[in-house]
DSSP file (Angstrom, degrees, kcal/mol; ACC not computed):
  #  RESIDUE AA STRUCTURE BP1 BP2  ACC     N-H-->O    O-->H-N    N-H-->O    O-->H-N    TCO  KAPPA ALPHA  PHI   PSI    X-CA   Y-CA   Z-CA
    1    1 A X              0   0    0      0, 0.0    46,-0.0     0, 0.0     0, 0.0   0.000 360.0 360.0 360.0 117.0   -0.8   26.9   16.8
    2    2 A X        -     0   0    0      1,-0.1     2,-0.3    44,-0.1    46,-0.2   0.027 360.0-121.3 -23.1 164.3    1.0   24.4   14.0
    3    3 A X  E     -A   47   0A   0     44,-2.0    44,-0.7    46,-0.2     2,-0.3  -0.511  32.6-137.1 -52.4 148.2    4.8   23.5   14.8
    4    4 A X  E     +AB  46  75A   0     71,-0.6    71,-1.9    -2,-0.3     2,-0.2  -0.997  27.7 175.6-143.9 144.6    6.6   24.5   12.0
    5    5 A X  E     -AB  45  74A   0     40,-1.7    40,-1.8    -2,-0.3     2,-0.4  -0.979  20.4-151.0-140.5 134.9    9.8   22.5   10.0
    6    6 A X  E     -AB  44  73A   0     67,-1.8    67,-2.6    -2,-0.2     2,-0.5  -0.910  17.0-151.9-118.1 165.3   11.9   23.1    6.9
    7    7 A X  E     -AB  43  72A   0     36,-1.6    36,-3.2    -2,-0.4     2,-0.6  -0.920   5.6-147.8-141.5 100.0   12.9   20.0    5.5
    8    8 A X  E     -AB  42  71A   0     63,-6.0    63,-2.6    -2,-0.5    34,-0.2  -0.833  24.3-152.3 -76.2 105.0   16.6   20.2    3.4
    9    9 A X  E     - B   0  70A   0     32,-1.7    31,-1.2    -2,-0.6    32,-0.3  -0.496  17.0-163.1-122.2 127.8   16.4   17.8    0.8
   10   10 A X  E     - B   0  69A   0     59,-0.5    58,-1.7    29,-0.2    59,-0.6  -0.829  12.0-151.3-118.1  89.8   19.1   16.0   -0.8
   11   11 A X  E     - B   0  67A   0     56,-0.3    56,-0.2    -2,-0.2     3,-0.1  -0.476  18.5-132.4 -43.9 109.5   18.9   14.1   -4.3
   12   12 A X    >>  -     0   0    0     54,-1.5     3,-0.9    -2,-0.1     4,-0.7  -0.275  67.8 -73.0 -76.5-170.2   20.4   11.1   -6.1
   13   13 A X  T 34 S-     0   0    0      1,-0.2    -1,-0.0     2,-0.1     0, 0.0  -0.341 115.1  -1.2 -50.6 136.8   21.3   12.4   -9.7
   14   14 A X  T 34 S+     0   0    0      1,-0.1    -1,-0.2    -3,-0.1    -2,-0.1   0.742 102.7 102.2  64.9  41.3   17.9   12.9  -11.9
   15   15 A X  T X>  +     0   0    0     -3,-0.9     3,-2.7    51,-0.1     4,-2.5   0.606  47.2 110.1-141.2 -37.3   15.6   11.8   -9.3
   16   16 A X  H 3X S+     0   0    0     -4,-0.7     4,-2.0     1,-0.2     5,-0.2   0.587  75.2  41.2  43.3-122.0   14.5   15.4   -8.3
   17   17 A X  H 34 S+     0   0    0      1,-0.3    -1,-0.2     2,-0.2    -2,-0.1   0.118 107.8  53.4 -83.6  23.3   11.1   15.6   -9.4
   18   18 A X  H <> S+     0   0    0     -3,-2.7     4,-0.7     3,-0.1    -1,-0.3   0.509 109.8  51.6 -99.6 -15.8    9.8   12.6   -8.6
   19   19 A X  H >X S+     0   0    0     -4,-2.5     3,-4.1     1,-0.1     4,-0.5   0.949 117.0  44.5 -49.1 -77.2   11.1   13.3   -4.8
   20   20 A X  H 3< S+     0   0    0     -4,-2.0     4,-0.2     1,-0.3    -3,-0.2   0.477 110.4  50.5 -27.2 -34.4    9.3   16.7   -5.2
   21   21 A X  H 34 S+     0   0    0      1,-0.2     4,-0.5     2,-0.2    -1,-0.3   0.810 117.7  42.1 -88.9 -26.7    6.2   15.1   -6.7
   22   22 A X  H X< S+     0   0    0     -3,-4.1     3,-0.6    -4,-0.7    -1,-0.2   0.874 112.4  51.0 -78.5 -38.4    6.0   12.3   -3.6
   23   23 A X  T 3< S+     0   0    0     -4,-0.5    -1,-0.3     1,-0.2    -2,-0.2   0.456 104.0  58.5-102.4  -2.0    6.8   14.6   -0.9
   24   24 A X  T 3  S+     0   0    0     -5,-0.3    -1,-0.2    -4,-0.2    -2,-0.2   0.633  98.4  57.7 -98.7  -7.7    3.9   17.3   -2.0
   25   25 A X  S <  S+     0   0    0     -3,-0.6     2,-0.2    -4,-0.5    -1,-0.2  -0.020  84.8 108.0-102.3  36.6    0.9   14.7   -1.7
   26   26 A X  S    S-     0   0    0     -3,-0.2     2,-0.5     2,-0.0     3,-0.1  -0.793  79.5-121.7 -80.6 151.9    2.2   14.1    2.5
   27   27 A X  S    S+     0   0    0     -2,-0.2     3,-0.1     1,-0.1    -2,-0.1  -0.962 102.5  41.1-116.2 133.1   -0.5   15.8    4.5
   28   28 A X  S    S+     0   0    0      1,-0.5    18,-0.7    -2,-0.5    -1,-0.1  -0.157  88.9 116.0 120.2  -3.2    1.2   18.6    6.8
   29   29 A X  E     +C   45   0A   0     16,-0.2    -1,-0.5     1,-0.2    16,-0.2  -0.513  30.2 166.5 -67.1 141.6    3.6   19.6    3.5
   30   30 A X  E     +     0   0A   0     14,-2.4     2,-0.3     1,-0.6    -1,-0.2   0.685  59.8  22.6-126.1 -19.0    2.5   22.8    2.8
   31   31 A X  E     +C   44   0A   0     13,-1.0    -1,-0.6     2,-0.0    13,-0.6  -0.847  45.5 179.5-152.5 137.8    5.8   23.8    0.2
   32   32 A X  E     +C   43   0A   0     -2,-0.3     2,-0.4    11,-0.2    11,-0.2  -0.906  14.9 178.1-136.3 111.3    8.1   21.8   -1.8
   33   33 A X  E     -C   42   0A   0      9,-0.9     9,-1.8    -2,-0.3     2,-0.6  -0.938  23.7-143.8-116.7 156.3   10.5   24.3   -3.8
   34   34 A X  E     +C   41   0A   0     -2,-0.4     7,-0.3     7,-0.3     2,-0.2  -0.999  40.0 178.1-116.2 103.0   13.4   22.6   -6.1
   35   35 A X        -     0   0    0      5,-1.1     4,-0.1    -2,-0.6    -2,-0.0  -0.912  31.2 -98.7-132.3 167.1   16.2   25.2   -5.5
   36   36 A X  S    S+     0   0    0     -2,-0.2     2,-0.6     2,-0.1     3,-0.3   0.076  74.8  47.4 -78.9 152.7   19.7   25.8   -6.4
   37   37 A X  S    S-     0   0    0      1,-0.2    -1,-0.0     3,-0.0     0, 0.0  -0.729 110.7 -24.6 109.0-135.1   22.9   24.9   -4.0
   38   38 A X  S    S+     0   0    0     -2,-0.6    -1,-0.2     2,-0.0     2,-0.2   0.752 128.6  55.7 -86.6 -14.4   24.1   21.9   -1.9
   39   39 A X        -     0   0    0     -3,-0.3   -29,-0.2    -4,-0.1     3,-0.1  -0.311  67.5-152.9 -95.2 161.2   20.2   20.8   -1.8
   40   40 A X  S    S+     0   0    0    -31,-1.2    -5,-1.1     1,-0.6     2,-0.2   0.605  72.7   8.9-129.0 -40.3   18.0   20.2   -4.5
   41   41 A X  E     - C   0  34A   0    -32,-0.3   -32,-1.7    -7,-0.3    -1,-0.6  -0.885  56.1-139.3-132.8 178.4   14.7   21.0   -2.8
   42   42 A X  E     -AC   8  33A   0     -9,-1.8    -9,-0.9    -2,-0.2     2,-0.7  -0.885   9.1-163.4-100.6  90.6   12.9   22.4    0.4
   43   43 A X  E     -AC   7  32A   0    -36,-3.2   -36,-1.6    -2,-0.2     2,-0.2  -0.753   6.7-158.0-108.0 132.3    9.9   21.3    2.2
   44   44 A X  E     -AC   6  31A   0     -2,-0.7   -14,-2.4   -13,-0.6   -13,-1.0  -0.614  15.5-166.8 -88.6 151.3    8.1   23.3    4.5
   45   45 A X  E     -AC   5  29A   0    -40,-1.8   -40,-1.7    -2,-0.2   -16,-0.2  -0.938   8.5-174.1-146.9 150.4    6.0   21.2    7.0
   46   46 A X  E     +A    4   0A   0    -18,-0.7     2,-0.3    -2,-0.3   -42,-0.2  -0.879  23.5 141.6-141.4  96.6    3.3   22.5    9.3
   47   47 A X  E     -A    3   0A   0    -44,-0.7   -44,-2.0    -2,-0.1   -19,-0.1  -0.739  55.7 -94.5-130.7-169.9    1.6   20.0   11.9
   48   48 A X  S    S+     0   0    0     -2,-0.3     2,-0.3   -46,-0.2    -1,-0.1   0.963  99.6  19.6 -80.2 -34.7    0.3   20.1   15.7
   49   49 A X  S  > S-     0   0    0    -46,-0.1     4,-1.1     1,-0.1   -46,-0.2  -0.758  76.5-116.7-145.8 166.6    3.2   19.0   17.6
   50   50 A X  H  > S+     0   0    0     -2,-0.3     4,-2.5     2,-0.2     5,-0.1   0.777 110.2  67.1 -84.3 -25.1    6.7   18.8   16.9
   51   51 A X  H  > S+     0   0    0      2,-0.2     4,-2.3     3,-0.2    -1,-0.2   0.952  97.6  53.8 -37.5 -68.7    6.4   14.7   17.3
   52   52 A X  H  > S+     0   0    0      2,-0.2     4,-2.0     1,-0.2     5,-0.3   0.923 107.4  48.1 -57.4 -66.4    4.3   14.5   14.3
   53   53 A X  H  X S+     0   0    0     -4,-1.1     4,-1.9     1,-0.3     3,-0.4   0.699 113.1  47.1 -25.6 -68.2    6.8   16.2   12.3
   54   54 A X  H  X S+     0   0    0     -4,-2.5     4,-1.4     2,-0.2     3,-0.4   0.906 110.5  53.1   9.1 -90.6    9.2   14.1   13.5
   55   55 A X  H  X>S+     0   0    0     -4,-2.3     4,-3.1     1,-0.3     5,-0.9   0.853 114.3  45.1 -25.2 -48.2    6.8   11.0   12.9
   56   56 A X  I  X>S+     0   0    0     -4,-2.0     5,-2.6    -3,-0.4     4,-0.9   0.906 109.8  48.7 -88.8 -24.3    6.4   12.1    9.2
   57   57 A X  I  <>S+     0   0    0     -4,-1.9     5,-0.7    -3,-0.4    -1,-0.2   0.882 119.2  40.6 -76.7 -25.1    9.8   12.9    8.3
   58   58 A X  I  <5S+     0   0    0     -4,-1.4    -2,-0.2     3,-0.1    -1,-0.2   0.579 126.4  31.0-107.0   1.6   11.0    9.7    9.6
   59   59 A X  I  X5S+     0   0    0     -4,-3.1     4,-0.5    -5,-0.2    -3,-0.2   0.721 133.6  27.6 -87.1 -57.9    7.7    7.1    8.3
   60   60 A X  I  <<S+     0   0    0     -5,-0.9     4,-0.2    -4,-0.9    -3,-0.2   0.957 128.9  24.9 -97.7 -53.6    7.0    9.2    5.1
   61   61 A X  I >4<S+     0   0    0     -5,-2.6     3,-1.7     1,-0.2    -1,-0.2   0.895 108.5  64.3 -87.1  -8.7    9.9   11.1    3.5
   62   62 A X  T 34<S+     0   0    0     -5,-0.7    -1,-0.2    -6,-0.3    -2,-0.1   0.991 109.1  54.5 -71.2 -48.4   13.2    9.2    4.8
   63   63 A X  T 3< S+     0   0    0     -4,-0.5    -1,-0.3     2,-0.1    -2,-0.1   0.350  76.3 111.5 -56.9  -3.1   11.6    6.5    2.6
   64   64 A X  S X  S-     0   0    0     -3,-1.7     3,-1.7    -4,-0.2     2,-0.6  -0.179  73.6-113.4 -60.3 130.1   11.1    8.0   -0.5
   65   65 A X  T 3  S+     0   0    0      1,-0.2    -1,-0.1    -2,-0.1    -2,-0.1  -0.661  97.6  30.7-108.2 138.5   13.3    6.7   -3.3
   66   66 A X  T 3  S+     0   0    0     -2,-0.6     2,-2.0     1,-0.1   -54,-1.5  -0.215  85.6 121.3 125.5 -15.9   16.0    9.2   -4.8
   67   67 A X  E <   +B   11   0A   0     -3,-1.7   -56,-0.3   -56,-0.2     3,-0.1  -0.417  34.1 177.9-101.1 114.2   16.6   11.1   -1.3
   68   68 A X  E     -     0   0A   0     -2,-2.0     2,-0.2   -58,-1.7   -57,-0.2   0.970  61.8  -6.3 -43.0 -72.2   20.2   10.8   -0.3
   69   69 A X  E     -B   10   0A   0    -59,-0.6   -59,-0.5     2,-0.0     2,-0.4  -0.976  56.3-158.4-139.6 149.0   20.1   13.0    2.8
   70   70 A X  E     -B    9   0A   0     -2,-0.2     2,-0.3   -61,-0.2   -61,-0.2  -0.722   6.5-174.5-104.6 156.7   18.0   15.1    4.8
   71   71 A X  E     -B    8   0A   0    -63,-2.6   -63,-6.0    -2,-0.4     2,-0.8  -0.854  14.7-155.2-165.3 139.9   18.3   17.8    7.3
   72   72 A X  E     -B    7   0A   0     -2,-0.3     2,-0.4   -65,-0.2   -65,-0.2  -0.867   2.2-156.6-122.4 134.3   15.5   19.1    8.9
   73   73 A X  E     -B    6   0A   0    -67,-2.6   -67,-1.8    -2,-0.8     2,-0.2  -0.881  15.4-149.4 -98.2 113.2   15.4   22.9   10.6
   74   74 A X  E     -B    5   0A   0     -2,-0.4     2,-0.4   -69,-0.2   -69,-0.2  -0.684  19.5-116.8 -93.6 162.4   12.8   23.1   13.3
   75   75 A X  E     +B    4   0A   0    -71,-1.9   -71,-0.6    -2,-0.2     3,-0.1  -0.966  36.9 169.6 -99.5 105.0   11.1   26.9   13.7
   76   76 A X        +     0   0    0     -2,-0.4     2,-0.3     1,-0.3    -1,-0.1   0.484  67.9  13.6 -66.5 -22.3   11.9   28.3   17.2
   77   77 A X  S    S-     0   0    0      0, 0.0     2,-0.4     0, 0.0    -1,-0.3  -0.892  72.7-170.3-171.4 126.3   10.7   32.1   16.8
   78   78 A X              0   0    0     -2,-0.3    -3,-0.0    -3,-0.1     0, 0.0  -0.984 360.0 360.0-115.2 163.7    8.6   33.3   14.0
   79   79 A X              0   0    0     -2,-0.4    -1,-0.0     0, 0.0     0, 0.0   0.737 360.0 360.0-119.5 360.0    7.7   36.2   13.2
């Protein structure tokens, strides 16, 4: 069974959808939504272990350029 992550996304001004467009060819992304609020998008992340996830948020997306801040929500309990 995957590990599962949502990944809170922060944006500088106009910079958006070219985060989105970078962070949806990652392999374990399964979701990228551009939504409304203190955030600009969401990525859901699915891998084996909660390490990799880890690994990739902090090799592949931290680096992206345009993302202010992150905050990443790990999945304890699903239903």
């Amino acid at each position: 069974m995957a590990e599962k992550a949502y990944v809170l996304i922060e944006t500088q001004v106009g910079k958006t959808r070219k985060v989105v467009e970078a962070i949806r060819g990652l392999p374990g992304v399964v979701a990228v939504d551009v939504i409304t609020g203190p955030y600009d998008a969401i990525a859901t992340i699915e891998l084996e272990t909660l390490n990799k996830i880890g690994d990739l948020i902090t090799e592949k997306v931290h680096p992206i350029s345009g993302i202010s801040r992150t905050v990443t929500c790990l999945v304890v309990k699903s239903s």
